[in-house]
C-alpha positions in Angstrom: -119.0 -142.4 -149.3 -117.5 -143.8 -152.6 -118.4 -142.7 -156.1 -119.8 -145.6 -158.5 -118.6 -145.4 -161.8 -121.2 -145.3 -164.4 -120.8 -148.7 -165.9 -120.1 -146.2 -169.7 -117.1 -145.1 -168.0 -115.7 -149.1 -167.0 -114.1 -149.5 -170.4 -112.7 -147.2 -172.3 -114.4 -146.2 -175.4 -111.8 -146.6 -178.1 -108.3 -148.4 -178.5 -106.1 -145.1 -177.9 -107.6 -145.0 -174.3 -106.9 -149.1 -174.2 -103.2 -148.3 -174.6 -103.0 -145.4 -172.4 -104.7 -147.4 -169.8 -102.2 -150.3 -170.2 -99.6 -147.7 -170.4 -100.3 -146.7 -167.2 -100.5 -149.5 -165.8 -97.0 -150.6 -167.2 -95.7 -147.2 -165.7 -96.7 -148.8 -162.0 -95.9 -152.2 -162.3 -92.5 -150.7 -163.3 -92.6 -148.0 -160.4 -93.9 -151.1 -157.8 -91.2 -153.8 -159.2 -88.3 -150.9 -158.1 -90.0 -150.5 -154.8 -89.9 -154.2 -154.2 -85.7 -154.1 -155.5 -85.4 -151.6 -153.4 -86.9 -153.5 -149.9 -85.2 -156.4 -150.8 -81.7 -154.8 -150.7 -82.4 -153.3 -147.2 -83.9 -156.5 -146.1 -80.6 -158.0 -146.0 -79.4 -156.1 -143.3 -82.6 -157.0 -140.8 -82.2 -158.8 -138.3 -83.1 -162.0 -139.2 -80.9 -164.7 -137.4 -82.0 -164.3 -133.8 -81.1 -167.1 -131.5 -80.6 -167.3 -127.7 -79.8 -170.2 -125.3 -79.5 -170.7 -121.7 -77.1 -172.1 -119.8 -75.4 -172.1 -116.0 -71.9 -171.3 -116.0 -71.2 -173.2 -112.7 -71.1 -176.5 -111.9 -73.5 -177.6 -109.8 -74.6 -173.9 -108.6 -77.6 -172.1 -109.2 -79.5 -172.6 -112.8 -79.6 -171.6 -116.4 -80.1 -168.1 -115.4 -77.2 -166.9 -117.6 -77.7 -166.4 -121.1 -75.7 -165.8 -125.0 -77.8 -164.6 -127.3 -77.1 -163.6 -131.0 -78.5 -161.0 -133.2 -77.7 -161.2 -136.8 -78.6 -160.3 -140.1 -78.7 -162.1 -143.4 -75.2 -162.1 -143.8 -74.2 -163.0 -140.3 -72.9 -159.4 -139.1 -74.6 -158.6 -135.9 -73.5 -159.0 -132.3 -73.6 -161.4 -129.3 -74.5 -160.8 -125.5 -74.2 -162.5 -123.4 -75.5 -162.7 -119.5 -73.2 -164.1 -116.6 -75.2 -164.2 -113.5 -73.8 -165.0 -110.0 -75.1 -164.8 -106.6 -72.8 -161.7 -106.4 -74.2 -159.7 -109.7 -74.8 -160.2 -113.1 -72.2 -159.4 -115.9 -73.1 -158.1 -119.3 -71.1 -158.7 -122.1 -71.4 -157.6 -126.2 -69.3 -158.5 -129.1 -69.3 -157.8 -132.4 -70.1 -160.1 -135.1 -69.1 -160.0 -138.9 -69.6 -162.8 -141.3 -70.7 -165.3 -138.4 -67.3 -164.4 -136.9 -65.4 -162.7 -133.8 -62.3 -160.7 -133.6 -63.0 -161.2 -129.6 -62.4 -164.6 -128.4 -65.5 -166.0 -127.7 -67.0 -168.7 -124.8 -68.4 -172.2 -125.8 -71.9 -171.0 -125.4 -71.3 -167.8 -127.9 -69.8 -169.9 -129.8 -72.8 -172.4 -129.7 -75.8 -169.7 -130.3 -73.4 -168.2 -133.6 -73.3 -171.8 -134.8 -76.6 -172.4 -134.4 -77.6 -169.5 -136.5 -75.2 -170.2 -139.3 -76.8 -173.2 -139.5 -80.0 -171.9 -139.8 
């Protein structure tokens, strides 16, 4: 399966291959720390607010079967749907979301789940 190293060849045998050694390992610390940069930018724009809540839109009719719930990344930009459901259908709704915010005039319970991931 693996090779074992012959325990002459765990060190290096003089200084010059000591410092190429540690210049290669230098070389992928370097490489790994860009990789890292690199994730971390992208990162931001993962969904990583995610927050849904239940609710009935009716008085006194049916249950929390309706629903808002709010997908959003680290910035807040994302969108909101929401679920209206009645003994006739169920309605579907989507709005954008930028900076926690919507150019669409938004129900309490949107307004709720977006607040609630702010928060966060």
């Amino acid at each position: 399966m693996f090779k074992k190293k012959k325990k002459e060849e765990d060190f290096p045998e003089n200084i010059e291959d000591l410092l190429k050694d540690f210049k290669k390992i230098k070389e992928e610390n370097q490489k790994i720390r860009k990789e890292i940069k690199e994730i971390k930018e992208r990162q931001r724009f993962f969904l990583q607010n995610i927050k849904m809540i239940r609710f009935n839109p009716f008085y006194k009719e049916g249950g929390n079967q309706s629903f808002a719930l709010a997908l959003l990344d680290e910035n807040k930009n994302g969108v909101v749907i929401t679920s209206l459901y009645t003994k006739d259908g169920n309605r579907i709704y989507g709005k954008p979301v930028s900076n926690g915010k919507s150019e669409y005039s938004l129900s309490k319970e949107e307004e709720e789940v977006i607040k609630d991931v702010r928060e966060k």
